[in-house]
C-alpha positions in Angstrom: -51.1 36.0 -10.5 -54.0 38.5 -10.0 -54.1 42.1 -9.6 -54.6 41.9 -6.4 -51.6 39.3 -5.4 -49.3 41.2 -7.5 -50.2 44.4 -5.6 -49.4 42.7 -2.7 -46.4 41.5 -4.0 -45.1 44.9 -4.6 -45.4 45.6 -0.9 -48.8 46.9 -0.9 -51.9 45.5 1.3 -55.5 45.3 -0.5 -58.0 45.6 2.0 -61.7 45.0 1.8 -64.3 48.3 2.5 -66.6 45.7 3.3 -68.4 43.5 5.9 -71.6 41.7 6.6 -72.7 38.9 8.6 -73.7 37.1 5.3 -70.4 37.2 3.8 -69.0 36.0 7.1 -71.4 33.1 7.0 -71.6 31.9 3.8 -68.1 31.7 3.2 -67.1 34.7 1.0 -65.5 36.5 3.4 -62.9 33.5 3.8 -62.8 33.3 0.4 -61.4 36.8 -0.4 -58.4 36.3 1.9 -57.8 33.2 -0.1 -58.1 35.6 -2.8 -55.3 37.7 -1.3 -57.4 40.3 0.8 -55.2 41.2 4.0 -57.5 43.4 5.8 -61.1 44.9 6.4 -62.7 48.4 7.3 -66.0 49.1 7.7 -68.4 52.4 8.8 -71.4 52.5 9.6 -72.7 53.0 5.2 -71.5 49.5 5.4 -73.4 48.5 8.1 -76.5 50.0 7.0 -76.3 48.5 3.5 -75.5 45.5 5.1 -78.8 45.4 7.9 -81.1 47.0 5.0 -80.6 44.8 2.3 -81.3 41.1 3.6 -83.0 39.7 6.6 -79.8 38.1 8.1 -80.1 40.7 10.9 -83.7 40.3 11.7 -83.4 37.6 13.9 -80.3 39.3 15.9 -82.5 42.1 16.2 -85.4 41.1 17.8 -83.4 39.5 20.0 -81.3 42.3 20.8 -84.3 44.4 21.1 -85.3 42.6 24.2 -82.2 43.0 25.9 -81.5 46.6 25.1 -83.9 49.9 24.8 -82.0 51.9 22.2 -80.8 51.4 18.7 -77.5 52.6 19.2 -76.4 49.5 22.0 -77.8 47.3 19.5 -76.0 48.6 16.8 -73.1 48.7 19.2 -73.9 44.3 19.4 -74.0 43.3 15.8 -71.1 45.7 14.7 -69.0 44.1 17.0 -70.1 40.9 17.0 -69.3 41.0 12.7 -65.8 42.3 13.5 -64.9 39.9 15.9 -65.6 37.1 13.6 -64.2 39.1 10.7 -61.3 39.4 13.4 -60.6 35.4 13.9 -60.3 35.0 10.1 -58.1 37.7 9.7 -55.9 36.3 12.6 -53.7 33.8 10.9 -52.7 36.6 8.6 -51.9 38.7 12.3 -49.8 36.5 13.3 -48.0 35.4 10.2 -47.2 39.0 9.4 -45.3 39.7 12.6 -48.9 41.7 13.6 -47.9 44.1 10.3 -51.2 43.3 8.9 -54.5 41.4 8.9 -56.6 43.9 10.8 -60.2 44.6 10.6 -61.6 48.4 11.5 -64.5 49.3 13.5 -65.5 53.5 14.0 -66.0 55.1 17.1 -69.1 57.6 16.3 -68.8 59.7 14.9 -70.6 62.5 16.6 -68.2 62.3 19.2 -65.0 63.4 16.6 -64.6 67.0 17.9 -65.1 65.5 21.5 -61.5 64.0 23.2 -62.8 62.8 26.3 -66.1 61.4 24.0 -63.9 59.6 21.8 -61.5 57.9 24.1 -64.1 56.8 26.4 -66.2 55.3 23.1 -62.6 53.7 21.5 -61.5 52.1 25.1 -65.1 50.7 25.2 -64.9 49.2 21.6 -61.6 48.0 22.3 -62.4 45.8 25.4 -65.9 44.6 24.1 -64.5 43.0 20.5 -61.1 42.0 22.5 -58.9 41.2 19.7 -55.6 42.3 18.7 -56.2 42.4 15.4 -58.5 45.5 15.7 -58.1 49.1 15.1 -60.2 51.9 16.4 -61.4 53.8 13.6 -61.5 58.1 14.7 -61.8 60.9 12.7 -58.7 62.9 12.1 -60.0 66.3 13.7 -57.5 67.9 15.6 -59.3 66.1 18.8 -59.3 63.1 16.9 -55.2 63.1 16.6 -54.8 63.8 20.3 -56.8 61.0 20.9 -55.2 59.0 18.9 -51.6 59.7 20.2 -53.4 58.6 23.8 -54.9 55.6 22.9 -51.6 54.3 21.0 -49.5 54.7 24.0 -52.2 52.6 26.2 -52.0 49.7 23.6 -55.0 50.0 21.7 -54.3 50.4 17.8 -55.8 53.5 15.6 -56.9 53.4 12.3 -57.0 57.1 11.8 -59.5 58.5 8.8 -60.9 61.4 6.9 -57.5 62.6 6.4 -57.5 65.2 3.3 -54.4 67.2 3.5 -50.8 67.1 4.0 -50.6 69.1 7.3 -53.3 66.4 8.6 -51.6 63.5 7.9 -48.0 65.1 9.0 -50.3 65.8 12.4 -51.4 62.4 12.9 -47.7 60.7 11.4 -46.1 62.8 14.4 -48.5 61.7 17.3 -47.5 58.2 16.1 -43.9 58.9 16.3 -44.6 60.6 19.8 -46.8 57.8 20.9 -44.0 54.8 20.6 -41.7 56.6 23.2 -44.3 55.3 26.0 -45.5 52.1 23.8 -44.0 50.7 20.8 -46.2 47.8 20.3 -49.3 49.4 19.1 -50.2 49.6 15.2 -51.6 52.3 13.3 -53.2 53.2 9.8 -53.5 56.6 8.4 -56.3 56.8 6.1 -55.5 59.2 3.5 -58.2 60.2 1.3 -58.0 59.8 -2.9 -61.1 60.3 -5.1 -63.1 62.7 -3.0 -60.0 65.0 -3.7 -60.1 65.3 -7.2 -63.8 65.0 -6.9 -63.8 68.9 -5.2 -60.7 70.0 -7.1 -62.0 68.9 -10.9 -65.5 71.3 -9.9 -63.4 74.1 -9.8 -61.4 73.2 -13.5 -61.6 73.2 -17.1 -61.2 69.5 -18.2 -58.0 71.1 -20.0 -56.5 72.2 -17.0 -53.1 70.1 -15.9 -54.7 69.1 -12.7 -57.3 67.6 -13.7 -58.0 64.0 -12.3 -54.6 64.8 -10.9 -54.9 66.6 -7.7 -55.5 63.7 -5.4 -52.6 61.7 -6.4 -50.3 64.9 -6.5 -51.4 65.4 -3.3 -50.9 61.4 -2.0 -47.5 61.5 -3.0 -46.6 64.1 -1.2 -47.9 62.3 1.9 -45.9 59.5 0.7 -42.8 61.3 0.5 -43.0 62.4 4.1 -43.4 58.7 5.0 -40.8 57.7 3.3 -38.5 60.6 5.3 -39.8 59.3 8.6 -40.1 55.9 8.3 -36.5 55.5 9.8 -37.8 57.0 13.3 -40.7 54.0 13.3 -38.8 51.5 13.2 -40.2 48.0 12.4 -43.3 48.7 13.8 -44.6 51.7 11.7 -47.7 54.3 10.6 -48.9 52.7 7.1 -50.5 55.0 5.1 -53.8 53.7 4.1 -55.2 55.0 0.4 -59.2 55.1 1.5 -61.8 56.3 -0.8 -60.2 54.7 -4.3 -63.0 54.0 -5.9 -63.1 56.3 -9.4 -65.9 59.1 -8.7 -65.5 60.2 -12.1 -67.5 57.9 -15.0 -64.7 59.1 -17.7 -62.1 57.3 -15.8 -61.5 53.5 -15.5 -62.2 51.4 -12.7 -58.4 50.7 -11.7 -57.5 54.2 -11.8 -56.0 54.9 -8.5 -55.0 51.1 -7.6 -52.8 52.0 -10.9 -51.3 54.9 -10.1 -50.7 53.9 -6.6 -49.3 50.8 -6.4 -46.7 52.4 -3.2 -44.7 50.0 -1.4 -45.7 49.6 2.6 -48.9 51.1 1.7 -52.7 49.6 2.1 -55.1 49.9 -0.5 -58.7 49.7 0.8 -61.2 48.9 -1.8 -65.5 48.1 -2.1 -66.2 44.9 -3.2 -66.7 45.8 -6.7 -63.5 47.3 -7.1 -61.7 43.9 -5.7 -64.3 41.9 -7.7 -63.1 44.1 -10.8 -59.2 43.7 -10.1 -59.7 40.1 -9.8 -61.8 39.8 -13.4 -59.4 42.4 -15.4 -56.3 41.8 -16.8 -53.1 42.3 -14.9 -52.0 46.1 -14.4 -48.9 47.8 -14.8 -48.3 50.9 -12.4 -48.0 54.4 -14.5 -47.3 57.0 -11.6 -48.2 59.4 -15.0 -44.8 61.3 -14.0 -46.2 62.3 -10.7 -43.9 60.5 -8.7 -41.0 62.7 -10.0 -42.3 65.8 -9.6 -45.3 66.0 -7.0 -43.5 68.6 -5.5 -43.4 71.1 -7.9 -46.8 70.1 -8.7 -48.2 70.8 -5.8 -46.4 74.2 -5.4 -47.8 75.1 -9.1 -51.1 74.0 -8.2 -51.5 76.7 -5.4 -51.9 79.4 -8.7 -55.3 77.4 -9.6 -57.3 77.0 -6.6 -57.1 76.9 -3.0 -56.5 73.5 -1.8 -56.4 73.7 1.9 -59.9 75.3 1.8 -61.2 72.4 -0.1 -59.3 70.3 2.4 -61.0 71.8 5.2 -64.3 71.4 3.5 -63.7 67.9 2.5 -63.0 67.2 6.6 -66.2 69.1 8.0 -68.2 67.4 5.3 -67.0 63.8 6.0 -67.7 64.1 9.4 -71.0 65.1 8.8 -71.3 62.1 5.8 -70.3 59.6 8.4 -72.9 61.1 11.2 -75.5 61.1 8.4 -74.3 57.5 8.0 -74.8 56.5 11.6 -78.1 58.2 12.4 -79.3 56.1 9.1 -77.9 53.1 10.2 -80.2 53.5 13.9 -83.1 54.3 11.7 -82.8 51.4 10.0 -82.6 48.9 13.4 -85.9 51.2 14.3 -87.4 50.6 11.4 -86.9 46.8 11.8 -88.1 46.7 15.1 -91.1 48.2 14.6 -91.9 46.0 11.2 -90.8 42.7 13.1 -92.7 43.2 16.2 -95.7 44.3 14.1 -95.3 41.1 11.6 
């Protein structure tokens, strides 16, 4: 059994932080849900790695170009276009999971994340034009973004909700879930609650001696955890997973499997880059260590308040995703210029 499949056997979904239209085509993409992959996100990084790197696009492109006069709308054509197929091969996961996974994500823009009206408008118009049940909406979790979210659940359209840092904004976005089933209890929802950029701002501020060190993120993903756990009996069936996002080990003194280690959480997902699933699959099978945390997280995090202040860096780490994944988009737009203008010019 590999890493992966034993994750998944202790209740946890591995999902893939990847797409292209390459991997969709050739075959690998299939091949990683045979692998035991249960689900896909994706942002616009990925999409620009993804357009960038190979000329699988160019074609697309140029065709696009003629049909539309702005990068964004053609963006807008291939994103969707990848998730819809990325969507159909997903689906017999969907439906053999009772719709509890087997999802792929697709971001609203981000510029719009402070904007309610922006983002609803943007998420409804995503929704309809990939038309697949197996989709979520991926919106920021500003405080617009949550009230958004609690909208869009109750008119059927599911929510993968991101950049979520601290406690209070995952407790914010767990209750507009809970809120949102009174008027629809069919739609599904992820909240994306962010690991390695935490310890990331927290281990700046430390001596490599000090007791949170490499710690802080999981302390602080427990907690969240906990609170699940409390509410879960309100969800019923059909509940909020959260969804450990950013995973990959920032830090080059710490191993590869760091985080998928330490949290292995039951009804949990686990999205992962393609090197980190490539690595899980290679390496030898892994035990979960929880390094005590799970025991005393609370205490922990009480504790850790004497050290630093964590809901400024939490703050911080919001504004500065938002303005990552903007950066991310506008790069992505000046990459389908830049292609234009070269393939025209050819």
């Amino acid at each position: 059994m590999t890493n992966i499949k034993k994750l998944s056997k202790s209740g946890q979904s591995i999902w893939l932080d990847s797409i292209s239209k390459q991997m969709i085509e050739i075959g690998d993409l299939k091949n990683l849900v045979d692998a035991g992959i249960t689900g896909i996100t994706s942002n616009p990084s990925i999409f620009e790695k993804a357009i960038s790197s190979s000329d699988s696009y160019d074609k697309k492109i140029i065709n696009l170009a003629e049909k539309h006069s702005n990068s964004k709308d053609i963006f807008e054509e291939i994103a969707t276009d990848d998730i819809r197929n990325a969507a159909d091969i997903l689906n017999h996961i969907y439906e053999n999971s009772n719709h509890n996974d087997g999802y792929v994500s697709l971001e609203v823009d981000p510029f719009l994340a402070n904007d309610f009206e922006k983002t609803l408008s943007e998420a409804e118009k995503l929704w309809a034009k990939v038309n697949k049940k197996n989709l979520m909406i991926k919106i920021p979790g500003t405080k617009e973004g949550i009230k958004a979210t609690k909208l869009l659940l109750e008119k059927g359209i599911n929510v993968n909700i991101t950049l979520l840092f601290s406690f209070e904004s995952y407790k914010n976005t767990l209750e507009a879930f809970i809120e949102s089933k009174s008027k629809n209890n069919n739609s599904r929802s992820v909240a994306s609650f962010f690991i390695s950029r935490i310890d990331t701002a927290v281990d700046n501020l430390l001596d490599p001696k000090n007791k949170f060190f490499h710690k802080m993120a999981i302390i602080n993903a427990f907690k969240a955890y906990s609170l699940f756990l409390e509410n879960k009996h309100k969800m019923g069936e059909n509940f909020q997973r959260l969804l450990w996002a950013s995973t990959s080990v920032k830090s080059k003194d710490l191993s590869e499997e760091y985080y998928s280690y330490n949290l292995p959480l039951k009804d949990t997902v686990n999205t992962l880059p393609l090197e980190t699933i490539d690595y899980l699959l290679k390496s030898q099978i892994l035990d979960s260590n929880n390094l005590e945390i799970s025991k005393n997280f609370e205490s922990l995090f009480e504790e850790s308040k004497q050290h630093f202040d964590f809901e400024k860096i939490t703050n911080t780490l919001l504004v500065n995703g938002i303005k990552l994944f903007q950066e991310s988009y506008k790069s992505v737009l000046d990459t389908i210029d830049q292609k234009i203008s070269k393939l025209i010019n050819k």
